[in-house]
C-alpha positions in Angstrom: 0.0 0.0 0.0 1.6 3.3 -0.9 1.7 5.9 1.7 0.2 9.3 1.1 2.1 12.0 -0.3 2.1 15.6 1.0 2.7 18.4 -1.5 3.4 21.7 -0.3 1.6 23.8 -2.9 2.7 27.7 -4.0 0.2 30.2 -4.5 2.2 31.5 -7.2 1.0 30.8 -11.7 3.4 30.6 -14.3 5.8 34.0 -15.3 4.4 35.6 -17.8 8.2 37.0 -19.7 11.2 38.4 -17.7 10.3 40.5 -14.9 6.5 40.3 -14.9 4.9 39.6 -12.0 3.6 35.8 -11.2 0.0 35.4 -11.7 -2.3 34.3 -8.6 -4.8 31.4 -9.5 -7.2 31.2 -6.8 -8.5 27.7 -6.4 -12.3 26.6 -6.4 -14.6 23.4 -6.4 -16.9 23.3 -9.0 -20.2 21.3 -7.8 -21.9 19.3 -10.9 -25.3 17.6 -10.4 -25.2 13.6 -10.7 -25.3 11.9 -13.8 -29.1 11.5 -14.3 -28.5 7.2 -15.3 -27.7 5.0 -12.5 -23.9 3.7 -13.5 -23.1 6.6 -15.7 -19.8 8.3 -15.7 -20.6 11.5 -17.2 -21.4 14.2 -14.8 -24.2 16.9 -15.2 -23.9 20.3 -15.6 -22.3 22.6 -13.6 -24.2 24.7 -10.9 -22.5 26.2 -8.5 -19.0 26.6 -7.2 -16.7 27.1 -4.0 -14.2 29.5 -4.4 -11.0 29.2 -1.9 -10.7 33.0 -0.1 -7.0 31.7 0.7 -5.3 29.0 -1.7 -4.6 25.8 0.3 -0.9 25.8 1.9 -0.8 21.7 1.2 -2.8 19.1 -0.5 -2.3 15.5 0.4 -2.5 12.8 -2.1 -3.0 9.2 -1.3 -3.4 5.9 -3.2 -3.7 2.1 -2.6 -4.4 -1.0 -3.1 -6.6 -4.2 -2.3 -5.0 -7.4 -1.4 -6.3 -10.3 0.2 -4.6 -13.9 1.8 -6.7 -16.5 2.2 -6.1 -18.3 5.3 -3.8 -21.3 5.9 -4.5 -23.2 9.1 -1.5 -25.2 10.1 1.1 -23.4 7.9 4.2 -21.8 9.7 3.6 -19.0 6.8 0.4 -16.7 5.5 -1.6 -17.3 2.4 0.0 -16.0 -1.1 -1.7 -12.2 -1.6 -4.1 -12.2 -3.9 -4.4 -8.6 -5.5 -7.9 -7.5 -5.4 -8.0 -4.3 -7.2 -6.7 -0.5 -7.0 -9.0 1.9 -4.4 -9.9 5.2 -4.9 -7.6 8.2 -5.2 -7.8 10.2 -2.2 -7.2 13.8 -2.0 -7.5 16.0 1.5 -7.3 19.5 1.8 -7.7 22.8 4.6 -9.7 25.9 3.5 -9.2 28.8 5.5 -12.4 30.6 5.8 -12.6 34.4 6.9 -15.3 36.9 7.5 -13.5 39.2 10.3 -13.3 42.8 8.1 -16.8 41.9 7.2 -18.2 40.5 10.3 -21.2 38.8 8.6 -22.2 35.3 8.1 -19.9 34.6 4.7 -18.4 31.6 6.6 -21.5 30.1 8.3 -22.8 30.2 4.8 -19.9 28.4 2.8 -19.7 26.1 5.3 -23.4 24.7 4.9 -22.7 25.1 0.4 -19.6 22.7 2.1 -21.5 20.0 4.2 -24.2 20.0 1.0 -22.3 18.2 -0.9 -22.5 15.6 1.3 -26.1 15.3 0.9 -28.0 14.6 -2.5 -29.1 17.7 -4.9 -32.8 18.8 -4.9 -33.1 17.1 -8.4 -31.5 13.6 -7.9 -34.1 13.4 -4.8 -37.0 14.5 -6.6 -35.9 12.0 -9.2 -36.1 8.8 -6.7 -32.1 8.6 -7.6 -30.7 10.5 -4.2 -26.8 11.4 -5.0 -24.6 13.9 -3.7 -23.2 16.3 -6.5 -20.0 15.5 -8.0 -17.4 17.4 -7.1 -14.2 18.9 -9.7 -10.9 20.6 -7.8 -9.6 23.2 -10.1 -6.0 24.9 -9.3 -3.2 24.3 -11.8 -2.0 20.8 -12.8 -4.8 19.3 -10.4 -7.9 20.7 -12.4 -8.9 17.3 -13.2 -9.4 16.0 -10.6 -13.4 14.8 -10.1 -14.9 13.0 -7.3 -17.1 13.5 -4.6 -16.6 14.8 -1.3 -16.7 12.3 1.9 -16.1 14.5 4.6 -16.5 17.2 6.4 -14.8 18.9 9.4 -15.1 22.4 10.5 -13.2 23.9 13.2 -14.5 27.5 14.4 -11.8 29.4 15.7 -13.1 33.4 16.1 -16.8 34.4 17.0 -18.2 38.0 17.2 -19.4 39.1 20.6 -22.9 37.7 19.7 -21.3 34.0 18.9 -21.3 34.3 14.9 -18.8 32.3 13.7 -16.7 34.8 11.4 -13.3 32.6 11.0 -12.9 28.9 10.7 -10.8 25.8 9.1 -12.3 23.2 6.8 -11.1 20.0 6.6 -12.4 18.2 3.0 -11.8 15.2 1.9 -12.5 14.0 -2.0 -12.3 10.2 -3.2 -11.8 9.9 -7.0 -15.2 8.9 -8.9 -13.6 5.8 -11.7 -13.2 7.0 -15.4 -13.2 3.0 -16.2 -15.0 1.3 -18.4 -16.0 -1.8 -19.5 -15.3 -2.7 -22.9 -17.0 -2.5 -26.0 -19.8 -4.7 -26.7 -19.7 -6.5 -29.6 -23.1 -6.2 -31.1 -23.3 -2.6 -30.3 -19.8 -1.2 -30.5 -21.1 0.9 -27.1 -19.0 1.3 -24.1 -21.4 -0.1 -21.4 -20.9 2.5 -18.0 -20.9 0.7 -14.8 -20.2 1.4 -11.0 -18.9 -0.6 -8.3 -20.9 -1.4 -5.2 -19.7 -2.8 -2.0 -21.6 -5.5 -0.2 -22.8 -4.4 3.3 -24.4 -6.4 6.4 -28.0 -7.2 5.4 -27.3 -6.5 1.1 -29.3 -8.6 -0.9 -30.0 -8.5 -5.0 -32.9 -7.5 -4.8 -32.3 -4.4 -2.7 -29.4 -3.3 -4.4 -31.5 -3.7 -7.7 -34.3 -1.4 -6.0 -31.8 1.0 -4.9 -30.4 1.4 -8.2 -33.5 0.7 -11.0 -36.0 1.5 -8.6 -36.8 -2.5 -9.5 -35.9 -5.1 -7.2 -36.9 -7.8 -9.9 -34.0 -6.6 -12.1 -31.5 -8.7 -9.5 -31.2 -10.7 -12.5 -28.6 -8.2 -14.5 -26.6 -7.9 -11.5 -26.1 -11.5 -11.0 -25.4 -12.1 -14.5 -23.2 -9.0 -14.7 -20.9 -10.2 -11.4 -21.2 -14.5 -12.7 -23.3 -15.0 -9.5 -24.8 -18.3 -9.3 -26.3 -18.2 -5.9 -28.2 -15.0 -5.2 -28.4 -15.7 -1.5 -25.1 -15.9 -0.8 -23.6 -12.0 -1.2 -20.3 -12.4 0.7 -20.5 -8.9 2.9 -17.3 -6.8 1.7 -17.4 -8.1 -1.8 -17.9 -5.8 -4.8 -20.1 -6.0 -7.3 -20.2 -5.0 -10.7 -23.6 -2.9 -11.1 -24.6 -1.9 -14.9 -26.0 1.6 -16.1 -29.6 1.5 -16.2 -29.5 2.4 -19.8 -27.5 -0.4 -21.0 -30.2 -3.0 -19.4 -33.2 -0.9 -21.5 -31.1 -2.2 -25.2 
């Protein structure tokens, strides 16, 4: 497993020509609504953003792997690893947050645009497909950089004598959303979109089929998506392969 890797990041942009001034690139989060298809990889369209006050002093990056041993009772020596997969891409980052010359509630008010992304949009809910938005970093060589945020932590460090919060630190953390896809299908020549779901305590098909299609008797592509021969036996911590909606409509 590779350890995370701390960058110390400069506030500077690129020189312009000899002795011009560097140019400041303030970084922002741009908030996208879910893709509308259950699977899908492409993001909606943009609608709103999160603009830094104060560009972020370090960003941590972190990346890993899955391995599993299977167990050998009796043996002097472990199982041979079995590699499972790569995980997300991890990316942490402090926002300094401000509102002391002003002394208004700027901060209390980015802080909730912050914890709604953890949360899904207006839409997706009317919609009966609940997601959180997606989430883009933008600043320099790290503007590609999509995902969605998985936490939140806010630490309030200066109040106004009537106990509005007017400075404070925010602690985000983004996990990579996969650009992966499966490969072409023969008959079509269509990339088919797909997403990965864990199995937890209490999963069955048939809920993670309602959860997705809104169906639960559509178990069926899931199991023959992931090779599953026994339905009732989900093995909790697995993943499973879970095809776009549209793909199951051809």
């Amino acid at each position: 497993m590779s350890q995370p890797v701390a960058m110390t990041a400069t506030s500077a942009g690129p020189v312009s020509g000899a002795g011009s001034r560097p140019t400041m690139k303030h970084a922002f989060l741009e908030l996208r609504k879910p893709p509308a298809a259950a699977g899908s990889l492409t993001a909606g369209a943009v609608y709103d953003t999160i603009d830094f006050q104060f560009n972020p002093k370090e960003l941590t990056i972190s990346k890993s792997a899955t391995w599993s041993r299977a167990a050998q009772r009796g043996n002097m020596n472990s199982g041979v690893p079995e590699f499972r997969g790569p995980d997300p891409c991890k990316l942490a980052l402090e926002m300094f947050l401000d509102a002391s010359d002003t002394q208004d509630d700027a901060v209390v008010k980015r802080v909730e645009k912050l914890f709604s992304c953890c949360i899904p949009t207006a839409e997706s809910h009317d919609k009966k497909k609940p997601n959180p938005p997606w989430v883009v970093f933008h600043w320099g060589g790290l503007s590609s950089f999509t995902g969605y945020i998985h936490s939140v932590s806010v630490r309030y460090t200066l109040f106004t004598p009537a106990g509005l919060p007017i400075r404070a630190i925010a602690t985000v953390n983004l996990e990579e959303i996969s650009k992966e896809q499966q490969g072409q299908n023969p008959t079509s020549g269509a990339r088919s979109a797909h997403r990965v779901q864990m199995v937890r305590a209490g999963d069955s098909l048939a809920s993670i089929a309602w959860h997705e299609y809104g169906d639960p008797a559509m178990w069926r592509a899931i199991a023959t998506a992931n090779s599953i021969e026994d339905p009732m036996r989900l093995r909790t911590g697995s993943s499973l392969l879970v095809p776009a909606a549209e793909d199951l409509q051809d």
